[in-house]
MARZAKE-51813 format. One record per residue (C-alpha): residue number from 0; z, x, y. Coordinates in nm, 2 decimals, always signed. Each point is the difference from the previous one (the first is absolute). Layout:
# MARZAKE-51813
<ronu mike="NUM" zz="Z" xx="X" yy="Y"/>
...
# end
This chain:
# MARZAKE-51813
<ronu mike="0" zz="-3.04" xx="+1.48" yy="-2.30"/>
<ronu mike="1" zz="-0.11" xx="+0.27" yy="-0.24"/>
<ronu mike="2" zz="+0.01" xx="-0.04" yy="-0.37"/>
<ronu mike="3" zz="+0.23" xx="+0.33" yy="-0.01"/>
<ronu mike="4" zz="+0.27" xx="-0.25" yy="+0.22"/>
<ronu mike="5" zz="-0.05" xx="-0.36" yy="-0.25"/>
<ronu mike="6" zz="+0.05" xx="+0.16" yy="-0.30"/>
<ronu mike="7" zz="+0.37" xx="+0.13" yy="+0.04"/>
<ronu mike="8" zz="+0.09" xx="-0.28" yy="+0.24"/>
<ronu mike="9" zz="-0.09" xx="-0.26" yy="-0.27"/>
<ronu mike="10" zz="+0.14" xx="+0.19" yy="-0.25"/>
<ronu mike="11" zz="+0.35" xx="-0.04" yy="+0.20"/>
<ronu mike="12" zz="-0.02" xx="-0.32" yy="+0.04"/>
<ronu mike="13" zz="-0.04" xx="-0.05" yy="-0.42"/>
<ronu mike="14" zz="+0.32" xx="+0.22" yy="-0.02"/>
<ronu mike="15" zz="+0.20" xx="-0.24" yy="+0.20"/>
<ronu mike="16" zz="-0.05" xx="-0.25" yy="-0.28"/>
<ronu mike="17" zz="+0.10" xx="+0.21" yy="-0.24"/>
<ronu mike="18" zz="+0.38" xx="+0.05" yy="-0.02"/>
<ronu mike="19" zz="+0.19" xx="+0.29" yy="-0.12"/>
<ronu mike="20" zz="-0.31" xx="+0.23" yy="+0.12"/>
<ronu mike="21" zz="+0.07" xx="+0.10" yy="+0.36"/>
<ronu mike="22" zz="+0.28" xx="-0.08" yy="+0.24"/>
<ronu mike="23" zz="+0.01" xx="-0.30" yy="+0.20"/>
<ronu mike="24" zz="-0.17" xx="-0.05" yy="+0.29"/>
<ronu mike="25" zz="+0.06" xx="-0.17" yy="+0.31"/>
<ronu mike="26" zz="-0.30" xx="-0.30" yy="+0.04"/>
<ronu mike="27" zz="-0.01" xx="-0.23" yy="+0.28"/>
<ronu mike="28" zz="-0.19" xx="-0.33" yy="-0.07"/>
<ronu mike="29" zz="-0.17" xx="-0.20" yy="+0.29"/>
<ronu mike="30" zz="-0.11" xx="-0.33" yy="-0.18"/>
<ronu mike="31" zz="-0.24" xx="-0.23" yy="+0.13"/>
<ronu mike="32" zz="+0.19" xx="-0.34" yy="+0.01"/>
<ronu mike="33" zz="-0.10" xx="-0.22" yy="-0.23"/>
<ronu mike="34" zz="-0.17" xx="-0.03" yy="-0.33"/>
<ronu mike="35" zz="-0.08" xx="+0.37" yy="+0.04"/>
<ronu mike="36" zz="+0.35" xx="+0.01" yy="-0.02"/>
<ronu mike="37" zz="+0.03" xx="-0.12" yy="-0.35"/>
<ronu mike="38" zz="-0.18" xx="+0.26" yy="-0.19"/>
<ronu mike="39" zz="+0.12" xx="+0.29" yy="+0.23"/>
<ronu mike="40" zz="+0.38" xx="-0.13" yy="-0.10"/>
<ronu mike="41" zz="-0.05" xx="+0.10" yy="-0.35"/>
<ronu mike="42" zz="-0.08" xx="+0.39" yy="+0.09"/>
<ronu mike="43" zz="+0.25" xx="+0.01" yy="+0.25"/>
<ronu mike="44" zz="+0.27" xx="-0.16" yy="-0.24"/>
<ronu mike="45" zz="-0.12" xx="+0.25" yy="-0.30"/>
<ronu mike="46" zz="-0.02" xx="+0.34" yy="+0.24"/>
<ronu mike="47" zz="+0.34" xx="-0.06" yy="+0.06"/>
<ronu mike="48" zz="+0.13" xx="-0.05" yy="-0.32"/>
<ronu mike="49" zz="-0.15" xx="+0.32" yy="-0.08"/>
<ronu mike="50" zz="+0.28" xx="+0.18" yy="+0.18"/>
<ronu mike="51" zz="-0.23" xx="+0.00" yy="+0.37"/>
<ronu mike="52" zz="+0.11" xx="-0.10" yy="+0.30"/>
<ronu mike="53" zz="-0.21" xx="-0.29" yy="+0.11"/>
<ronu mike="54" zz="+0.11" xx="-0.17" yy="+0.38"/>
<ronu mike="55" zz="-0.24" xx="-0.33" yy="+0.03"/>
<ronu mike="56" zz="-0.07" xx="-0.05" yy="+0.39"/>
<ronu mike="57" zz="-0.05" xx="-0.34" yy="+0.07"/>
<ronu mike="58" zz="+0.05" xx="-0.28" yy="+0.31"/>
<ronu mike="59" zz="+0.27" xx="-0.23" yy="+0.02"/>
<ronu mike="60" zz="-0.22" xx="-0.29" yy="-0.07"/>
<ronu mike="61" zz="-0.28" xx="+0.11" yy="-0.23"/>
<ronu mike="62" zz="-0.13" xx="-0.21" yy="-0.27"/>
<ronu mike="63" zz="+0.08" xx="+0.05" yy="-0.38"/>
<ronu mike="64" zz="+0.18" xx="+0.31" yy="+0.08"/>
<ronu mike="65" zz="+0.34" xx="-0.13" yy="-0.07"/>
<ronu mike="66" zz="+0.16" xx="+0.07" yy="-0.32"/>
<ronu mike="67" zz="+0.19" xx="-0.26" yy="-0.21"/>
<ronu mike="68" zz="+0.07" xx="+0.23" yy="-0.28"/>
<ronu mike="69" zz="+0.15" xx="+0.38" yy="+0.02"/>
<ronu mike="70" zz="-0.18" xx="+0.30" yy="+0.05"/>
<ronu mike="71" zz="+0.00" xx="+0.31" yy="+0.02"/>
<ronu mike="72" zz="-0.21" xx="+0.13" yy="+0.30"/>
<ronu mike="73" zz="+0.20" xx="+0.01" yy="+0.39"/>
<ronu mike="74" zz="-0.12" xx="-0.30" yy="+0.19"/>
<ronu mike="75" zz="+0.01" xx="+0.13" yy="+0.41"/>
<ronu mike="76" zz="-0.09" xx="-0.30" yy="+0.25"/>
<ronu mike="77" zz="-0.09" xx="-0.01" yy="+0.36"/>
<ronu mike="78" zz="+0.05" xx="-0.28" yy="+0.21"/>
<ronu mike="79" zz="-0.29" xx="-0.23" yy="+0.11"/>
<ronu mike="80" zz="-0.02" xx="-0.26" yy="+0.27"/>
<ronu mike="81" zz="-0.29" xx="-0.21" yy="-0.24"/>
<ronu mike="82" zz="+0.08" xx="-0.32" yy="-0.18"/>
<ronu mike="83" zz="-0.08" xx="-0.07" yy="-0.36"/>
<ronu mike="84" zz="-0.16" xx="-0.34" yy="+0.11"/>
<ronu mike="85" zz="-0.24" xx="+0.24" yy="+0.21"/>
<ronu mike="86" zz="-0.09" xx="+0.16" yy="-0.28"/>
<ronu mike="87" zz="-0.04" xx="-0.30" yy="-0.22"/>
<ronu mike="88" zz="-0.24" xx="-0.16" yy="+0.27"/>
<ronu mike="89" zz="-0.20" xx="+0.33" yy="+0.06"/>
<ronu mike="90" zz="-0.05" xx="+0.02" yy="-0.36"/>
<ronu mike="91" zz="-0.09" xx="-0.42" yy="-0.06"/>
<ronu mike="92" zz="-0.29" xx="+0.05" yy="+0.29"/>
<ronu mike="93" zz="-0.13" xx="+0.28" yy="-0.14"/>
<ronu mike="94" zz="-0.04" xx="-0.19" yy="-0.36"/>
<ronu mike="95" zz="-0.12" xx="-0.29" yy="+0.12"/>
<ronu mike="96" zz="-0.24" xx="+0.19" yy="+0.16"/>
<ronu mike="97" zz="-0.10" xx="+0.19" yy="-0.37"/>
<ronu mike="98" zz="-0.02" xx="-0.36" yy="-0.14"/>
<ronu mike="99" zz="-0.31" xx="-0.12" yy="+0.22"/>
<ronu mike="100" zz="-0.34" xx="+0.07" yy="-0.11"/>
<ronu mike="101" zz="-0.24" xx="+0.11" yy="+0.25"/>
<ronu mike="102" zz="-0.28" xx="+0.17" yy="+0.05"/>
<ronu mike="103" zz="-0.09" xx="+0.32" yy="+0.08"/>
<ronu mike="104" zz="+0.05" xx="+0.18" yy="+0.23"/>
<ronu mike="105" zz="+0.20" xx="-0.30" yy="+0.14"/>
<ronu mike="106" zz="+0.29" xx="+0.09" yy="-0.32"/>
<ronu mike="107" zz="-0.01" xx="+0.38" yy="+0.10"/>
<ronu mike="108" zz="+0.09" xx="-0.10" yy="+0.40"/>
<ronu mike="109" zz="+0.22" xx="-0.28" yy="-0.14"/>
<ronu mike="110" zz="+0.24" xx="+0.23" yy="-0.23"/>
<ronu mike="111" zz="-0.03" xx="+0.28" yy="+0.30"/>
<ronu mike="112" zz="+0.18" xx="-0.18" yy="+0.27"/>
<ronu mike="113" zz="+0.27" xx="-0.13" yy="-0.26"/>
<ronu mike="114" zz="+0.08" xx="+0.35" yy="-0.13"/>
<ronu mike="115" zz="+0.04" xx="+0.13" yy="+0.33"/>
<ronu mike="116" zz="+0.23" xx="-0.25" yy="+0.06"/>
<ronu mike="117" zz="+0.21" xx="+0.03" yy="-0.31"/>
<ronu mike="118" zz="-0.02" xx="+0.37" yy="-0.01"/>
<ronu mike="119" zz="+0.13" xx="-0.02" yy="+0.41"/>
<ronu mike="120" zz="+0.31" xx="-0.23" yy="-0.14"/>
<ronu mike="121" zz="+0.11" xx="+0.22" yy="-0.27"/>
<ronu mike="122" zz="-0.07" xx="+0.32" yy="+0.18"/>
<ronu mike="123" zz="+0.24" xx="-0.07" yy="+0.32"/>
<ronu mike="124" zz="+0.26" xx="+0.08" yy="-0.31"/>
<ronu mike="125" zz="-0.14" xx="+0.38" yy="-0.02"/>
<ronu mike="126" zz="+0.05" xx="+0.04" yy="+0.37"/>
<ronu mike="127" zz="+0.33" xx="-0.10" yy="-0.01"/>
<ronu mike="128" zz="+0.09" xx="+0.22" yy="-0.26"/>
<ronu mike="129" zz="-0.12" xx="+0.30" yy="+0.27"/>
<ronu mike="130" zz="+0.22" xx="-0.18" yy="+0.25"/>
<ronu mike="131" zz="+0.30" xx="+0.00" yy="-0.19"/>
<ronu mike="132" zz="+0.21" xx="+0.36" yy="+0.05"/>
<ronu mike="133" zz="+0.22" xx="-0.05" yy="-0.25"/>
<ronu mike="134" zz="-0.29" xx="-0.01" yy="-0.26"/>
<ronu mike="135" zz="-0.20" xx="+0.27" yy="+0.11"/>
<ronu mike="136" zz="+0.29" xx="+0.26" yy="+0.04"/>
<ronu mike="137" zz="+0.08" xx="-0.14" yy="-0.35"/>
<ronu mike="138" zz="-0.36" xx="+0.11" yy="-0.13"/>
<ronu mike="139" zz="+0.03" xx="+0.34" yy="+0.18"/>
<ronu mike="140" zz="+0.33" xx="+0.09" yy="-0.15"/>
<ronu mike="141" zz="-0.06" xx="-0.12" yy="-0.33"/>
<ronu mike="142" zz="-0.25" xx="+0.32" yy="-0.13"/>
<ronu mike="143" zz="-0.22" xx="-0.25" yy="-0.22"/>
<ronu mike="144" zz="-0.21" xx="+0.20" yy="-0.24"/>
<ronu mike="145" zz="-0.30" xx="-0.25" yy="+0.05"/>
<ronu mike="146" zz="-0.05" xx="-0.35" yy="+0.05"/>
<ronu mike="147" zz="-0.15" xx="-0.26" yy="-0.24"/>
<ronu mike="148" zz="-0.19" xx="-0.28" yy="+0.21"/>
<ronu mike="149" zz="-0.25" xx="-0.31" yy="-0.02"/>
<ronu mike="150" zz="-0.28" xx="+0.11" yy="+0.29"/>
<ronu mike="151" zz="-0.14" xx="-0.37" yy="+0.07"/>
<ronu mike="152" zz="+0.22" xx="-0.03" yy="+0.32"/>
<ronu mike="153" zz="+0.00" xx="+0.39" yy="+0.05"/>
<ronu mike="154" zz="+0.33" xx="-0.02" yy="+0.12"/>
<ronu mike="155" zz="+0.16" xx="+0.28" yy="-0.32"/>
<ronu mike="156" zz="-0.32" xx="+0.19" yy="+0.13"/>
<ronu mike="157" zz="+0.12" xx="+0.03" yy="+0.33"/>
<ronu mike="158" zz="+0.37" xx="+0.07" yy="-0.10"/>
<ronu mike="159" zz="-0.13" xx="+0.26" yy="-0.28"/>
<ronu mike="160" zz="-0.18" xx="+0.19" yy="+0.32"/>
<ronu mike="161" zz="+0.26" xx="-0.04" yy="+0.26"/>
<ronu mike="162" zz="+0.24" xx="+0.18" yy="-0.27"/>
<ronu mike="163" zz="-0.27" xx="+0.27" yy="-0.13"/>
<ronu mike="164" zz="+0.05" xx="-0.13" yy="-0.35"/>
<ronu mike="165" zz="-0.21" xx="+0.02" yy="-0.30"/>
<ronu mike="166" zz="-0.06" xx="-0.39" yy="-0.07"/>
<ronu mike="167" zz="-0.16" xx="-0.15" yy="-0.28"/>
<ronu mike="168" zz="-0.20" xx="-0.32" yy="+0.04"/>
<ronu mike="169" zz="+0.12" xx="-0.37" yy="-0.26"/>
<ronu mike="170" zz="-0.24" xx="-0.22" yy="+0.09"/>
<ronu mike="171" zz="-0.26" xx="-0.25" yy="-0.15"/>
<ronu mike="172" zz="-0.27" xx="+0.06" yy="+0.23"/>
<ronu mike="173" zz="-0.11" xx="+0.00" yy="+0.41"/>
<ronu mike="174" zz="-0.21" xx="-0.18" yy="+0.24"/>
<ronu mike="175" zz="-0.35" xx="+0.12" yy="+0.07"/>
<ronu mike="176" zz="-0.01" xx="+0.23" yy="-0.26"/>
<ronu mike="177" zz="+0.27" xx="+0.26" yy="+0.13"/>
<ronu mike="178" zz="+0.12" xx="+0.10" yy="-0.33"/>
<ronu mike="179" zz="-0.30" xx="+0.15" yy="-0.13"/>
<ronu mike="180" zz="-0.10" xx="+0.12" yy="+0.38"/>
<ronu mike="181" zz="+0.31" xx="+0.18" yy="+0.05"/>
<ronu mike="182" zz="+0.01" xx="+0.15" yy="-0.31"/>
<ronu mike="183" zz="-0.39" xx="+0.12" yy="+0.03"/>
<ronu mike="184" zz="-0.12" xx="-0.20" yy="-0.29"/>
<ronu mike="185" zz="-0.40" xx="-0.04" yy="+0.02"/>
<ronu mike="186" zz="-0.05" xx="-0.41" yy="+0.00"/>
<ronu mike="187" zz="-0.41" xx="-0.07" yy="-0.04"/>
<ronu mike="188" zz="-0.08" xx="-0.27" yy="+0.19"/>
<ronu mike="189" zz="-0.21" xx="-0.11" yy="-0.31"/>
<ronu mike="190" zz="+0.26" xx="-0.05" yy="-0.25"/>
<ronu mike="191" zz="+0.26" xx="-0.03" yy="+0.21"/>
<ronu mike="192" zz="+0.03" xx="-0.37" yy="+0.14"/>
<ronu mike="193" zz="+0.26" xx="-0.04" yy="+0.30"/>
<ronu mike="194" zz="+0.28" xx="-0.29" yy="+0.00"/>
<ronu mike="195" zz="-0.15" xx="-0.22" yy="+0.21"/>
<ronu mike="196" zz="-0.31" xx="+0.02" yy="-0.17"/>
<ronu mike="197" zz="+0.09" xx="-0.18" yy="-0.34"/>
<ronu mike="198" zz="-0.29" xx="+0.15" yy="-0.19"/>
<ronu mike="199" zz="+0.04" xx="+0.15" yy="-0.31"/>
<ronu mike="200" zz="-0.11" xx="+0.38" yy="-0.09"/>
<ronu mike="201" zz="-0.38" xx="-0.09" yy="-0.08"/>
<ronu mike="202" zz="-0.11" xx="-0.13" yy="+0.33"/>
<ronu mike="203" zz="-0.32" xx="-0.13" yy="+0.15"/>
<ronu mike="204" zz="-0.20" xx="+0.21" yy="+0.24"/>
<ronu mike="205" zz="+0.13" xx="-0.29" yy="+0.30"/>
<ronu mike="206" zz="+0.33" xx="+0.06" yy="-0.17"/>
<ronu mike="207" zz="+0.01" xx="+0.35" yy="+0.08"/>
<ronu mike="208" zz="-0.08" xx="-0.04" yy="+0.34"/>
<ronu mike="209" zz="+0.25" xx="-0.24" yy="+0.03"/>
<ronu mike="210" zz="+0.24" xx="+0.26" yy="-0.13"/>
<ronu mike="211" zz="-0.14" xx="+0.28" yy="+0.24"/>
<ronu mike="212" zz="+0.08" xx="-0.23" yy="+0.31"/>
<ronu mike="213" zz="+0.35" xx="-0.04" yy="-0.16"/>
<ronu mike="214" zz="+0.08" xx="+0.35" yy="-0.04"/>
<ronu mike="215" zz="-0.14" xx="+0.08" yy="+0.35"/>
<ronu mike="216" zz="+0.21" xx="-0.27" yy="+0.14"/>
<ronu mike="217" zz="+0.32" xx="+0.09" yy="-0.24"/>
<ronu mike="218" zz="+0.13" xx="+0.33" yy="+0.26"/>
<ronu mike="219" zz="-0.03" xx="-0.26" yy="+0.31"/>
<ronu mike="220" zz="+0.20" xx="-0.26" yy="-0.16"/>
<ronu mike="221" zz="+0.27" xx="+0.22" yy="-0.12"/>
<ronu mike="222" zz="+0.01" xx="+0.17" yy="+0.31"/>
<ronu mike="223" zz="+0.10" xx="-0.31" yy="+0.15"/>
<ronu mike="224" zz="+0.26" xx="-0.15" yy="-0.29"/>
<ronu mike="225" zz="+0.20" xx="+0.31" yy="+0.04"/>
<ronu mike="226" zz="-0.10" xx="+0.11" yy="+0.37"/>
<ronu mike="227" zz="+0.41" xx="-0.09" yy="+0.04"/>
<ronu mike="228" zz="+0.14" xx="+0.22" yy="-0.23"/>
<ronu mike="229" zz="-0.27" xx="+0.31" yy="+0.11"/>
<ronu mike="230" zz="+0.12" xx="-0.07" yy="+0.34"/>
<ronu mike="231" zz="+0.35" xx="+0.02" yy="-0.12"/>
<ronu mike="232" zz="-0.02" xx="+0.28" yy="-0.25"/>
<ronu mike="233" zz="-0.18" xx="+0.21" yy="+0.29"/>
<ronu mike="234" zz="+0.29" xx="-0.03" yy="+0.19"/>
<ronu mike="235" zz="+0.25" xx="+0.05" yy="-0.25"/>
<ronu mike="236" zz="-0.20" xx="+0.28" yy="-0.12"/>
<ronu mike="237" zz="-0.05" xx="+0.18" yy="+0.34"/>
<ronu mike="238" zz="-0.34" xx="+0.05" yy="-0.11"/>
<ronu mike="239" zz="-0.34" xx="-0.21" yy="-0.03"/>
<ronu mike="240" zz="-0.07" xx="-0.17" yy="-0.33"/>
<ronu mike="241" zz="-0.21" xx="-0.18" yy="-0.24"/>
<ronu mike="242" zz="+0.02" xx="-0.24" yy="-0.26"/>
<ronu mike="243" zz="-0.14" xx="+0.31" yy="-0.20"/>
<ronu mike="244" zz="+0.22" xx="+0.23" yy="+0.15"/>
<ronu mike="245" zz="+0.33" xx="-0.22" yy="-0.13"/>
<ronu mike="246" zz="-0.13" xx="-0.01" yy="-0.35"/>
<ronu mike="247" zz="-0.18" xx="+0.31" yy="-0.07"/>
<ronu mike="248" zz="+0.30" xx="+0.24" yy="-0.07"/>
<ronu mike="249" zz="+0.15" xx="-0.22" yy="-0.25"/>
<ronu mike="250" zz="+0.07" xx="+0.22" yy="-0.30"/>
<ronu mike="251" zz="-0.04" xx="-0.24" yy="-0.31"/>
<ronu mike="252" zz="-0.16" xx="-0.36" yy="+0.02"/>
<ronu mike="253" zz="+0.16" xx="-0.24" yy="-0.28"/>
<ronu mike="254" zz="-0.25" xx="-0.26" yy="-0.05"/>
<ronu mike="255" zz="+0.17" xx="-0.32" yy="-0.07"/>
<ronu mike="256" zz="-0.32" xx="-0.15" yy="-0.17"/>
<ronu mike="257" zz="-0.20" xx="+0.13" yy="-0.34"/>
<ronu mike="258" zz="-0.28" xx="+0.19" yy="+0.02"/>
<ronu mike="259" zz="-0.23" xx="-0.18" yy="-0.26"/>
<ronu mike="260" zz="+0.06" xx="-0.34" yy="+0.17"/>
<ronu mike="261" zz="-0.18" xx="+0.15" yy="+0.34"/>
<ronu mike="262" zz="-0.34" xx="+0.08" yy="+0.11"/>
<ronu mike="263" zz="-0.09" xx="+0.33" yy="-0.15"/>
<ronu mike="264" zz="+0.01" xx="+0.24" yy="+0.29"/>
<ronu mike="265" zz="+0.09" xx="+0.42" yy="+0.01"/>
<ronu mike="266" zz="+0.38" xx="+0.07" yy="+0.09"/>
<ronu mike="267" zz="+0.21" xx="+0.29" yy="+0.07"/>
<ronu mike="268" zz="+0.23" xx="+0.21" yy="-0.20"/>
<ronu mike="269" zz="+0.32" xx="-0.12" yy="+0.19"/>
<ronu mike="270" zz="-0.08" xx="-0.39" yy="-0.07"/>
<ronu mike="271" zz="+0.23" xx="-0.15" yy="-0.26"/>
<ronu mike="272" zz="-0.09" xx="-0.30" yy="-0.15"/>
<ronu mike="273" zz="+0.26" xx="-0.18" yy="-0.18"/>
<ronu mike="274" zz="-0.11" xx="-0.38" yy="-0.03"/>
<ronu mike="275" zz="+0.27" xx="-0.29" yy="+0.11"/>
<ronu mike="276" zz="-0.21" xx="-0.22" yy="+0.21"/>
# end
């Protein structure tokens, strides 16, 4: 995306937050379930009390997304055939998994095959949302202005492109690296150490190779974590896609995480950062 596109597109999204301004808009949220949940709650809670019209899209049985207290955003559900005890077990393998300490590259093969597995578990939710009529001639009726999503599952990706909408990206980071990728920010192999690596920014010359490896590795590995929901959003789509090709388009990153805290690094003009953790 050209600099000519970010710059009023991010300066939107600023004027939703500000009331009185502009006229309300019509956002539709696609939450990751969750933890992600509970910082995303907060924007969605305050756009709407700024006189926009906010519709929250989540599955029946979701975690964390259920509201004791009022608020003002539209909640719209779509029924699910997944338990919460699936979830709940998904979720305890995959930390039990995080908990061990193992080598590498035994730790990087380790957390691989338990991601794809929890990712598979909590994705089977996006594709029922597809498979639900109701829903989707919901979405198409509903002339959203843009969507507001968290991209880890890609799912509010693949709904923001199936409706053509301008959709802005909530989200603490990605797997592999994506964020920056997709957004074309240059990541030196040097300075730049990779998750699995668990160096620090000054790194030995056996480090850096280590990291190289990773980062040749990292496109493999994601392509298989999210092979499912490529396969799915090519058919949804019509069209063949990427992991890229989902995130690329998205026309403001908010970066749940603080700048100075990270690994210094060059970022684009349409990447937020506004701390949380």
């Amino acid at each position: 995306m050209t600099l000519r596109l970010c710059y009023p597109l991010a300066a939107w999204i600023f004027i939703l937050f500000i009331s009185g301004v502009s006229e309300g808009g019509k956002l539709l949220v696609v939450p990751m379930i969750g933890s992600h949940w509970l910082s995303m709650k907060e924007v969605a809670h305050k756009l709407a009390e700024k006189g926009h019209e906010v519709v929250v899209l989540k599955p029946e049985v979701s975690w964390n997304t259920g509201d004791k207290h009022d608020h003002a955003y539209t909640v719209k559900t779509y029924p699910v055939s997944t338990k919460l005890e699936d979830l709940d077990n998904a979720f305890k393998v995959y930390l039990a998994t995080h908990l061990k300490s193992m080598p590498f590259p035994k730790n990087v093969i380790a957390l691989h095959n338990i991601f794809t597995y929890l990712f598979e578990s909590f994705y089977a939710q996006c594709k029922e949302l597809f498979s639900s009529t109701e829903t989707l001639q919901y979405l198409n009726q509903s002339s959203f202005d843009a969507v507001l999503t968290d991209p880890f599952f890609m799912c509010g990706a693949t709904v923001a492109n199936y409706l053509s909408l301008p959709f802005v990206f909530f989200m603490r980071g990605l797997p592999c690296n994506l964020h920056f990728e997709a957004a074309q920010c240059p990541s030196p192999l040097s300075y730049v150490p990779r998750t699995f690596s668990f160096n620090s920014d000054h790194m030995t010359f056996f480090q850096r190779l280590e990291n190289t490896l990773i980062s040749l590795l990292e496109r493999f590995y994601c392509n298989a974590i999210y092979q499912d929901a490529i396969k799915f959003s090519s058919e949804v789509l019509q069209r063949d896609v990427s992991l890229i090709d989902l995130l690329n388009s998205a026309s403001v990153s908010i970066m749940r995480f603080d700048f100075v805290f990270e690994y210094p690094r060059p970022v684009m003009p349409n990447m937020v950062f506004v701390g949380d953790v």
